[in-house]
Structures are given as structure tokens and as C-alpha cells.
C-alpha positions as CSV (number, residue, x, y, z in Angstrom):
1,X,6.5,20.6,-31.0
2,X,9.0,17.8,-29.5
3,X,8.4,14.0,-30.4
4,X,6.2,12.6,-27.0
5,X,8.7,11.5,-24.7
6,X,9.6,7.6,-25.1
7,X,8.7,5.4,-21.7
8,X,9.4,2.0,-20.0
9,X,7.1,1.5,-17.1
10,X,7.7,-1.0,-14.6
11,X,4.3,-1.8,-12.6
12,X,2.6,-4.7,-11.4
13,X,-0.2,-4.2,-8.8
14,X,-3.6,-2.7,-9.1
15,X,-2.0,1.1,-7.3
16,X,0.1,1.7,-10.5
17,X,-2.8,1.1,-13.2
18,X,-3.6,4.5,-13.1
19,X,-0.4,5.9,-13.5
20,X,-0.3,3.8,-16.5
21,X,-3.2,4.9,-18.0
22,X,-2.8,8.8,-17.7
23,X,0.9,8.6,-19.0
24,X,-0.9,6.8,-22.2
25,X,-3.8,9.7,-22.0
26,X,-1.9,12.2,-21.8
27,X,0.6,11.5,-24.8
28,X,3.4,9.8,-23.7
29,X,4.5,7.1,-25.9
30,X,4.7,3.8,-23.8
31,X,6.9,1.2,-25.4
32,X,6.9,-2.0,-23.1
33,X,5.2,-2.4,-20.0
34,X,7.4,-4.6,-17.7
35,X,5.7,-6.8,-15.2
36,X,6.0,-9.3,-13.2
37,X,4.8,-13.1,-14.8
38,X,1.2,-14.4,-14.0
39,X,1.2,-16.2,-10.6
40,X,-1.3,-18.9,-9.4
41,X,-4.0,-17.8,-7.0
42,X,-6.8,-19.8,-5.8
43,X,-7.5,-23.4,-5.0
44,X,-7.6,-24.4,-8.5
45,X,-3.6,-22.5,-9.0
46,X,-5.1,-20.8,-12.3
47,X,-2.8,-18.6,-13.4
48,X,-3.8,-14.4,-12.8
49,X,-2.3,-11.7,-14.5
50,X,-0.9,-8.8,-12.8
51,X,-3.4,-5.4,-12.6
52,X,-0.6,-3.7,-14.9
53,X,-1.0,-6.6,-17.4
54,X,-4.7,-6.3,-17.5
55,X,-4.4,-2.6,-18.4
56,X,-1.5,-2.9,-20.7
57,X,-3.7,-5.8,-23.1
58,X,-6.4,-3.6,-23.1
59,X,-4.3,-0.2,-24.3
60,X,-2.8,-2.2,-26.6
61,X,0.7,-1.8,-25.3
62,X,3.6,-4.6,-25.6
63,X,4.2,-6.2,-22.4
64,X,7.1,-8.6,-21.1
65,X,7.4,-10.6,-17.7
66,X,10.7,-11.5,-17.3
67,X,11.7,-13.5,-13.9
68,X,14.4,-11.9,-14.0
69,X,15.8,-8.7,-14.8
70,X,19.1,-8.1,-13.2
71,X,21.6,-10.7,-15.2
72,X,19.3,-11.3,-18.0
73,X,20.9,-10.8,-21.6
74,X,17.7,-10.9,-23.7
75,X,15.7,-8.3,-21.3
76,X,18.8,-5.9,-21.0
77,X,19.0,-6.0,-24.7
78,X,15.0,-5.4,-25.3
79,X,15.1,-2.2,-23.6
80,X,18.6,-1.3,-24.9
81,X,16.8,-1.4,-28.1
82,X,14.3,1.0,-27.3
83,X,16.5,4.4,-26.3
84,X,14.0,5.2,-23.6
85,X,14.0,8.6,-22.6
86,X,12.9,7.4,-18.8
87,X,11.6,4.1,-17.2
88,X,9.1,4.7,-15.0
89,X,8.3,2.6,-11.9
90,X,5.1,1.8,-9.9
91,X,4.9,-1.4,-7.1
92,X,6.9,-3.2,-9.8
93,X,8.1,-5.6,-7.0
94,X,12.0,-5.9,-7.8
95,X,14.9,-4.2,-7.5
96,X,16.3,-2.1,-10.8
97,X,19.7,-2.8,-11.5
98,X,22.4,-0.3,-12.2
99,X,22.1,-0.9,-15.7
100,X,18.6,-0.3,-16.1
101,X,19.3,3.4,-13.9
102,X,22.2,4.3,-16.3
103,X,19.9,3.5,-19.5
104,X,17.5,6.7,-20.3
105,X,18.8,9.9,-20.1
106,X,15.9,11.2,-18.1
107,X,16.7,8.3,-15.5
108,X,14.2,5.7,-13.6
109,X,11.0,7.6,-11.7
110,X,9.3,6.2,-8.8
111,X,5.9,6.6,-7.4
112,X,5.9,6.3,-4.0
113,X,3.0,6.2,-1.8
114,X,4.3,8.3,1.3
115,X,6.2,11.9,1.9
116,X,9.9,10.5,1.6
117,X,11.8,10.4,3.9
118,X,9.2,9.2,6.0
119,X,7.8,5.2,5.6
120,X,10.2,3.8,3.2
121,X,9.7,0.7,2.4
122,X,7.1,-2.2,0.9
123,X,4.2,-0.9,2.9
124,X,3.8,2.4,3.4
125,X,0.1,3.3,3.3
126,X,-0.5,0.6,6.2
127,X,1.7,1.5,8.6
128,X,1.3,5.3,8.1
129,X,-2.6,5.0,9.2
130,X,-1.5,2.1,12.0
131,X,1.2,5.1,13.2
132,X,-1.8,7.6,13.2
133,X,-0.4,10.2,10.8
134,X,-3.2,12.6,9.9
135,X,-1.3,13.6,7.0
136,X,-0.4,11.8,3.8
137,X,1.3,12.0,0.3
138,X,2.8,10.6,-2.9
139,X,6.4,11.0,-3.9
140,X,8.1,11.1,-7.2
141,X,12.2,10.3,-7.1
142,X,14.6,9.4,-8.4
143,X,15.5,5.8,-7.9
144,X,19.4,4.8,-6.9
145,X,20.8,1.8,-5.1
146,X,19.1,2.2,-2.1
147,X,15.9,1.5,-1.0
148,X,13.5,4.5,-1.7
149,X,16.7,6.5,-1.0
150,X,16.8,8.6,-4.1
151,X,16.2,12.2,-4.6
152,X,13.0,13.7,-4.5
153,X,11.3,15.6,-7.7
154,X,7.9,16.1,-6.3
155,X,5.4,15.7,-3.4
156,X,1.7,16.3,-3.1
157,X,0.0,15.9,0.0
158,X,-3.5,14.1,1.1
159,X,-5.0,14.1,4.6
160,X,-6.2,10.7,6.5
161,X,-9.4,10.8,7.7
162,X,-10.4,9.1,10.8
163,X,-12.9,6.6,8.3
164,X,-9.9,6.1,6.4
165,X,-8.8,2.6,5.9
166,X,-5.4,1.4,3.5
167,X,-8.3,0.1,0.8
168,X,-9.9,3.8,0.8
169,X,-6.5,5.7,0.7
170,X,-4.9,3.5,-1.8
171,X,-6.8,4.3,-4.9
172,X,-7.0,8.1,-3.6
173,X,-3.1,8.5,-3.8
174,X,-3.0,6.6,-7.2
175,X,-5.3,8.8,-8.9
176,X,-3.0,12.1,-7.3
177,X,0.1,10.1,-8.0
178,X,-0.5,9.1,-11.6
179,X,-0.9,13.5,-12.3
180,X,2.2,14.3,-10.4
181,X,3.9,11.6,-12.8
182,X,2.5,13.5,-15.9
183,X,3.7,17.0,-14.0
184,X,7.1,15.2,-13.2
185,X,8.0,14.0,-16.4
186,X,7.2,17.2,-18.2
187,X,8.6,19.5,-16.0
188,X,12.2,17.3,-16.3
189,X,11.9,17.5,-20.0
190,X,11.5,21.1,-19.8
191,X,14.4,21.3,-16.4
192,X,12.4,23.1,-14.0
193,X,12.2,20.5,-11.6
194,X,15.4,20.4,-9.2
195,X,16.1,16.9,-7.5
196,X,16.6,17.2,-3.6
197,X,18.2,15.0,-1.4
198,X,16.5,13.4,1.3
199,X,17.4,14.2,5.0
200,X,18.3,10.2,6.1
201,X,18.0,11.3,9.5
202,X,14.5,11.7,9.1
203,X,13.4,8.4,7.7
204,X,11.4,5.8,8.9
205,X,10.3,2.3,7.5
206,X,7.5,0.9,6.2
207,X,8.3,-2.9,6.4
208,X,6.3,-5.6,4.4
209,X,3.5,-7.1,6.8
210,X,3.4,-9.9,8.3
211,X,0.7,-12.1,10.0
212,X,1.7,-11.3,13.3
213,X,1.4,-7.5,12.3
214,X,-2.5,-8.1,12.6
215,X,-2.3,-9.8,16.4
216,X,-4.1,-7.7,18.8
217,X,-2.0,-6.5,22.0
218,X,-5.0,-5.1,23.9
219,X,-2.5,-3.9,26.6
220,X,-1.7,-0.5,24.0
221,X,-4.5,2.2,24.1
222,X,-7.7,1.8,22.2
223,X,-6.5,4.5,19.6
224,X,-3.5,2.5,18.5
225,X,-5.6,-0.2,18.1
226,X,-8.4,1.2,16.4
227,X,-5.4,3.2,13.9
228,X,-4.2,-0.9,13.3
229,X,-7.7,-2.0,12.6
230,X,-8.1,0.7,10.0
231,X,-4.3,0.4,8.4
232,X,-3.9,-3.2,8.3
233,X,-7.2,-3.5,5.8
234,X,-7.5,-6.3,4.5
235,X,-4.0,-7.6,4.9
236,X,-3.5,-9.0,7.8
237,X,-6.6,-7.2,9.6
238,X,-6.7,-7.2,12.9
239,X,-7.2,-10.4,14.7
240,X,-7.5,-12.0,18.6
241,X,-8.8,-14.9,19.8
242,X,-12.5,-15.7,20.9
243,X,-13.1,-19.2,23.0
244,X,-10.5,-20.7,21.0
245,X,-11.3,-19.5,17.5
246,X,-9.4,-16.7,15.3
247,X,-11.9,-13.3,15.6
248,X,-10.9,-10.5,13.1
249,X,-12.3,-7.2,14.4
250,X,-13.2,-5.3,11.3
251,X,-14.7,-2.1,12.7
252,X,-14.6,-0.8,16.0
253,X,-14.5,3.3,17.9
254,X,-11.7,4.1,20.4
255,X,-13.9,4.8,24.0
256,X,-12.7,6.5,27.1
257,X,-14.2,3.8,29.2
258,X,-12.0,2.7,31.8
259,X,-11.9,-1.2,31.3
260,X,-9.6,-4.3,31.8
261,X,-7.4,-4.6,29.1
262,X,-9.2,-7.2,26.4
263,X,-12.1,-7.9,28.9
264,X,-15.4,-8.0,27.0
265,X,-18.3,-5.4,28.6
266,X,-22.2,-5.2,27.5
267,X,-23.8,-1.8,27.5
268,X,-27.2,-2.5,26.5
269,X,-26.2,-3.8,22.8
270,X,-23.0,-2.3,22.5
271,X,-20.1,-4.4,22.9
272,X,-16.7,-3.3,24.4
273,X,-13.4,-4.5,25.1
274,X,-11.3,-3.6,27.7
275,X,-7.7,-1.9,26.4
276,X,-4.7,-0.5,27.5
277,X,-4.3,3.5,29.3
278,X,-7.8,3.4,30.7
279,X,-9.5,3.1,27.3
280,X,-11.8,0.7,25.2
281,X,-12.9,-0.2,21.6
282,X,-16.3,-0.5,21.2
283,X,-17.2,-3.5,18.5
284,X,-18.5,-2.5,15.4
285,X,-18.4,-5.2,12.9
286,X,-16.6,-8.9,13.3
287,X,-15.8,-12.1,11.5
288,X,-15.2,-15.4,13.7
289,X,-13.2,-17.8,11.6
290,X,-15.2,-19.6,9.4
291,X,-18.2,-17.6,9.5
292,X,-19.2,-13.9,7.6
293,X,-18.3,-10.8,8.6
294,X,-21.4,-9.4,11.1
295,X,-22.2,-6.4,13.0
296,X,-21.7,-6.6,16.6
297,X,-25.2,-6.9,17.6
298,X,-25.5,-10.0,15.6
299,X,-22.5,-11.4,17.2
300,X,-24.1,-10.8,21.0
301,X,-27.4,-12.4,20.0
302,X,-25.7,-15.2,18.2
303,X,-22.9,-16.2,20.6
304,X,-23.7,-14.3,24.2
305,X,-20.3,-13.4,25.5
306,X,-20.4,-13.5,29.0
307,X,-19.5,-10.1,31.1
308,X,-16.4,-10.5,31.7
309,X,-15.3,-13.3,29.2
310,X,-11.7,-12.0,27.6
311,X,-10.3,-12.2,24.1
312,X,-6.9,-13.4,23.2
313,X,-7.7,-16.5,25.1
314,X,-7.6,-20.0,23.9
């Protein structure tokens, strides 16, 4: 039987974890985990570790956190050191240098969260549910100097449900992403996996958000809208205005209603608002700045909107 194969892997957030933690259960020999340093989070600016960090101290694994890792001497000649066979990369957050993608014989893998060539990019789980795909997937590749450009090795596919958000889809396509790694890998050890370009003429991107991404624009249809609510969970959300004050809509249903766009409209004690193409969302659960996230019907008894009142407005 051959040695296990010998791994770098790249990863920071919480999505590559278990890609971590299979390679490790299924044999592969990890020898550094590369991520990115601790940051300062909160009001107090203690310092966190990275998800990947987390996992790596408690497999035991050796872990550095370079800041950089394009022109640094010491780093380059840490992983020099270690002949990797591959480097592996999940979310790690920079950009791999040509050095580190002439290193390992096997090259650098990414895990990406989408079918390549479609949603390149930082954010690819978001905007696929705010573009109302009912289909998606995770991609192993080859990485190269583009930007999620490389050939493909492998793809498996996962449908969106309409109750799917980006929190419930995200650990879903880590868990089938971290076994088509283990399935990659070996089957490039053994060569029956044949790389395949992508057809550039069918991409599309998958931009890092933005605050703004979350603004409502009641003027588009209520299912565009209702696919924004659910993609842009829990970063940015989904966000208007409501008698001067930020209102995040957390959960709402596209209706067929026929209403003025972002006009509010009491049906017993359901709450809609008016949107664009002769539709409506009807309100499910909000949070007014400052306050808790609520159903709907706590929101009508606590703050009686007026028939008629509009969001968006100051």
C-alpha cells in the first residue's frame, strides 16, 4: 500500500472545517494547516481564531498564519520543506501565488461552492439563491492565476429548496464538498480524473456583498425579493426603512396580490407589502432596528401600521 498522500491545506472560515476533518479521517496525512491570523471581533477587540484554527488545535495538526504569503521567505521555505504532494484550498481568503501552484506535484485543489463556470467569485452561495437557481453544487479545480478560472476535476450537484436560506445551504455543500475532496484527491493519485476546461463564455460572478446588496427595491417582483431575503442570510439581510428606522425583513412569501409597490396592506392579521409586476410579500418575521427579531403579528399589535403607510420612507 502507498505512503497516505502528504497535504497543505489552506482554509479559514467555518465552510472548510469539514473538509478538514474528513481529509484527516480518511488518512491523508495533513502537515500544516495555513490560515489566516486571529482578528478582533467584538466591542472588547478580543482576538478570535479562524473556524480552521479551531479544528486544526483540536486534531492536533501544526498550523501557521502568515499575513502574508506571496513575498514571504520564511513561509515559502516552510512549505518548501515539506514536498507536499498537493495543497488544498477552502475559503482561505487570499490569493496563491505561482509559487505555491508550481510546489506539489499533484498541484493546488479548490473547493468551490458553485457549478463552475457559473458564480465565480467571493460569494457564490448568496447570490445563487438571490438569482433563484433551483439547482446547486460544489466544484473541485484546479487553481491557476485567475479567479476560480481553473480546470474542473469534479462536480456534484444539490437542489435549492424554496425554505432554503445561504445559512441552511452552506453547511449542506460542505459536508458534500469535503467527500468529493477525499474522491478528488484519490482518484488523481490513481489518474482517472481528467481536468476540463471551463467554457468562459458561460461564467458569471459571485461578487463579495455589500451593504447596499441587502436594500430593498420594492419596484422588482415579490419573487426576486423573497429569493434576496432568503440568499442574503444573515449578511447583509434584507433591509428598508419603517417611519424612519432601518427594518430587516427576515421572513416573508411572494403573493399574487396586486398592490402598490412597497405600500403596506392588512388582511385580517396578515401583513403585506405592495411590490413590483402586480405582486406582494406577505410579512413573516421582522427586526426594527434596535429591537428583536418578531413575527409579523407582533409587529401589527405593537406598532399599527396604517393602511397604506409605505416602507422605504424616512
Amino acid at each position: 500500500m502507498p505512503p497516505p498522500l502528504n497535504l497543505v491545506f489552506c482554509g479559514t472560515p467555518s465552510f472548510a472545517v469539514p473538509t478538514l476533518e474528513t481529509l484527516v479521517q480518511s488518512g491523508f496525512r495533513v502537515s500544516l494547516v495555513v490560515t489566516q491570523p486571529d482578528r478582533p471581533k467584538g466591542r472588547g477587540l478580543e482576538l478570535i481564531s479562524s473556524a480552521v484554527k479551531q479544528s486544526a488545535l483540536n486534531l492536533a495538526l501544526p498550523i501557521t498564519q502568515p499575513d502574508k504569503i506571496k513575498n514571504s521567505d520564511q513561509f515559502r521555505s516552510q512549505l518548501t520543506a515539506l514536498k507536499p504532494d498537493a495543497i488544498i484550498v477552502v475559503g482561505y481568503g487570499r490569493l496563491i501565488p505561482q509559487w505555491m501552484l508550481d510546489l506539489p506535484s499533484l498541484g493546488n485543489t479548490n473547493l468551490h461552492a458553485s457549478l463552475l463556470p457559473k458564480y465565480r467569485g467571493a460569494a457564490p452561495i448568496q447570490w445563487a439563491i438571490a438569482q433563484g437557481e433551483t439547482v446547486i453544487g460544489v466544484t473541485t479545480m484546479r487553481i491557476d492565476a485567475g479567479l476560480d478560472t481553473g480546470d474542473i476535476l469534479l462536480q456534484q450537484e444539490l437542489p435549492i429548496t424554496p425554505d432554503d436560506t445561504a445559512e441552511t445551504l452552506a453547511p449542506a455543500l460542505a459536508a458534500i464538498g469535503a467527500d468529493l475532496m477525499v474522491e478528488t484527491l484519490r482518484g488523481l493519485r490513481a489518474g482517472t480524473i481528467h481536468p476540463r476546461p471551463q467554457d468562459h463564455s458561460q461564467a458569471t460572478l459571485a461578487p463579495i456583498l455589500k451593504k447596499e446588496d441587502g436594500l430593498i427595491d420594492f419596484s422588482l417582483p415579490a419573487t426576486q425579493i423573497f429569493n434576496r431575503i432568503r440568499g442574503f442570510q444573515p449578511w447583509p439581510g434584507a433591509f428598508t426603512k419603517f417611519r424612519g428606522k432601518n427594518l430587516q425583513i427576515a421572513k416573508a412569501i411572494p403573493r399574487n396580490d396586486a398592490l402598490p409597490p412597497a405600500e403596506l396592506h392588512l388582511r385580517g392579521n396578515r401583513l403585506r407589502v405592495g411590490c413590483g409586476h402586480n405582486s406582494s410579500l406577505e410579512l413573516l418575521e421582522v427586526q426594527l432596528e434596535g429591537k428583536k427579531r418578531m413575527s409579523a403579528d407582533n409587529f401589527l399589535h405593537g406598532y399599527r401600521p396604517k393602511p397604506g403607510e409605505k416602507l422605504g420612507a424616512s
